[in-house]
C-alpha positions as CSV (number, residue, x, y, z in Angstrom):
1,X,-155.0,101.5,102.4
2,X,-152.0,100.5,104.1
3,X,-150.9,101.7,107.9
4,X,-147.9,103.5,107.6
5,X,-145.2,101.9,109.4
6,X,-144.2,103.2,113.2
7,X,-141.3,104.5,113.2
8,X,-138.3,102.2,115.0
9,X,-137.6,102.3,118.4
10,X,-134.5,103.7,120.0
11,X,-132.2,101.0,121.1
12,X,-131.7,101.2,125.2
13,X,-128.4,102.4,125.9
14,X,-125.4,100.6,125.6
15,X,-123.3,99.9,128.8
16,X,-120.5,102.5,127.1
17,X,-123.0,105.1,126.7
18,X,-125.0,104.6,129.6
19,X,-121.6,106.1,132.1
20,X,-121.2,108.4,130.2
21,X,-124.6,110.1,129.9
22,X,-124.1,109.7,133.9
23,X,-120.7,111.4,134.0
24,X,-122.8,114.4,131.6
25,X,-125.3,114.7,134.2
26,X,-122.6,114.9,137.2
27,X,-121.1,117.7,135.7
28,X,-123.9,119.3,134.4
29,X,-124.9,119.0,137.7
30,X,-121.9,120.5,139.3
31,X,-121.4,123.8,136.8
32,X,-125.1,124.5,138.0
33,X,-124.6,123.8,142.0
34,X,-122.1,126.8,141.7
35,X,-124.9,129.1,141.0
36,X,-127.4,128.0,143.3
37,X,-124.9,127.8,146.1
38,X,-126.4,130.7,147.9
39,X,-130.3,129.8,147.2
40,X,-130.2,126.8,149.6
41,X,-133.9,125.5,148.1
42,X,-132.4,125.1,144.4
43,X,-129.6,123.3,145.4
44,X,-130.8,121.3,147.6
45,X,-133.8,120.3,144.6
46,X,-130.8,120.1,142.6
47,X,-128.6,117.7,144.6
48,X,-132.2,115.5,145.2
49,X,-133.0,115.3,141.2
50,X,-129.5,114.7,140.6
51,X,-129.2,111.6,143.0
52,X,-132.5,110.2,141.6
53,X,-131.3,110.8,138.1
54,X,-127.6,108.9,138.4
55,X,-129.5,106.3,140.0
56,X,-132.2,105.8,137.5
57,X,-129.3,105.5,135.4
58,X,-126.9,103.6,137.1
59,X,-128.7,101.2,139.3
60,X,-127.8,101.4,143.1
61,X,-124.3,102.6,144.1
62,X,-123.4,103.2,147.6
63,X,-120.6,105.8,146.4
64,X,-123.7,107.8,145.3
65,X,-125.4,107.9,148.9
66,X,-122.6,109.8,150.9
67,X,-121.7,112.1,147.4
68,X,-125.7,113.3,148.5
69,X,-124.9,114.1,151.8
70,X,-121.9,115.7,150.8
71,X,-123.5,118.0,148.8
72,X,-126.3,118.7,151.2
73,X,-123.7,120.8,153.2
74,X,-123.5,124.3,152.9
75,X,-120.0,125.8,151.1
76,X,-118.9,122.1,150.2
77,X,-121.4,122.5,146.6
78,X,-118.4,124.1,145.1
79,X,-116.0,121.1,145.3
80,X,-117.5,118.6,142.0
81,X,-118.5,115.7,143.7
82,X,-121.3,114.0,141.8
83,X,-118.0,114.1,138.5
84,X,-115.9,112.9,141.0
85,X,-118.2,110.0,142.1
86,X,-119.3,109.2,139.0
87,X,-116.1,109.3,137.6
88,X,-114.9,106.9,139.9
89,X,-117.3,104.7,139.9
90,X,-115.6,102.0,137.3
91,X,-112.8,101.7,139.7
92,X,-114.5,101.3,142.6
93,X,-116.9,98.1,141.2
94,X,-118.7,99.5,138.3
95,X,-121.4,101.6,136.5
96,X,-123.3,98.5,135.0
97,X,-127.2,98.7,135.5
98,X,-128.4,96.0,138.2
99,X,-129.9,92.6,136.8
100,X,-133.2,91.4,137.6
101,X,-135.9,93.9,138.6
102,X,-133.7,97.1,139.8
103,X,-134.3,96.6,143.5
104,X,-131.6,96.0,145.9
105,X,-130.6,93.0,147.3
106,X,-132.6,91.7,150.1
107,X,-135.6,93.7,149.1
């Protein structure tokens, strides 16, 4: 009897793909933040997951760290800040996943 064969693995996503799934997130993100703008506990879980998410994907930004605190204030969840961030995240140094083991420097 022969073992069937396992099925292939996904390839890891490409540097194209992998911005793009952010940018997806950020605005995914952003349509929901509307909703849960007046039940402070959801949006603030929703803000958290979505900064852990971006930077899973993305690697450390520092563009990411004030976009969190930005939407941690009250009324400000309506302006789209994660899209914005991530959007502009080629042009301020880009989106590419750190090298080595995904710690900062100087860890």
């Amino acid at each position: 009897m022969e073992t069937p064969a396992l099925p292939p693995t996904p390839a890891p996503p490409t540097r194209k793909k992998l911005p793009l799934g952010a940018l997806a997130v950020a605005l995914v993100s952003d349509v929901l933040s509307v909703g849960f703008e007046f039940v402070p506990p959801l949006q603030i879980g929703l803000d958290l997951a979505t900064g852990l998410v971006l930077w899973a994907m993305l690697g450390w930004r520092w563009p990411l760290l004030p976009a969190l605190i930005v939407e941690a204030i009250p009324g400000l969840a309506l302006f789209p800040t994660w899209s914005l961030v991530v959007g502009a995240l080629p042009f301020l140094g880009g989106t590419s996943p750190p090298a080595g083991d995904g710690r900062a420097p100087g860890r």
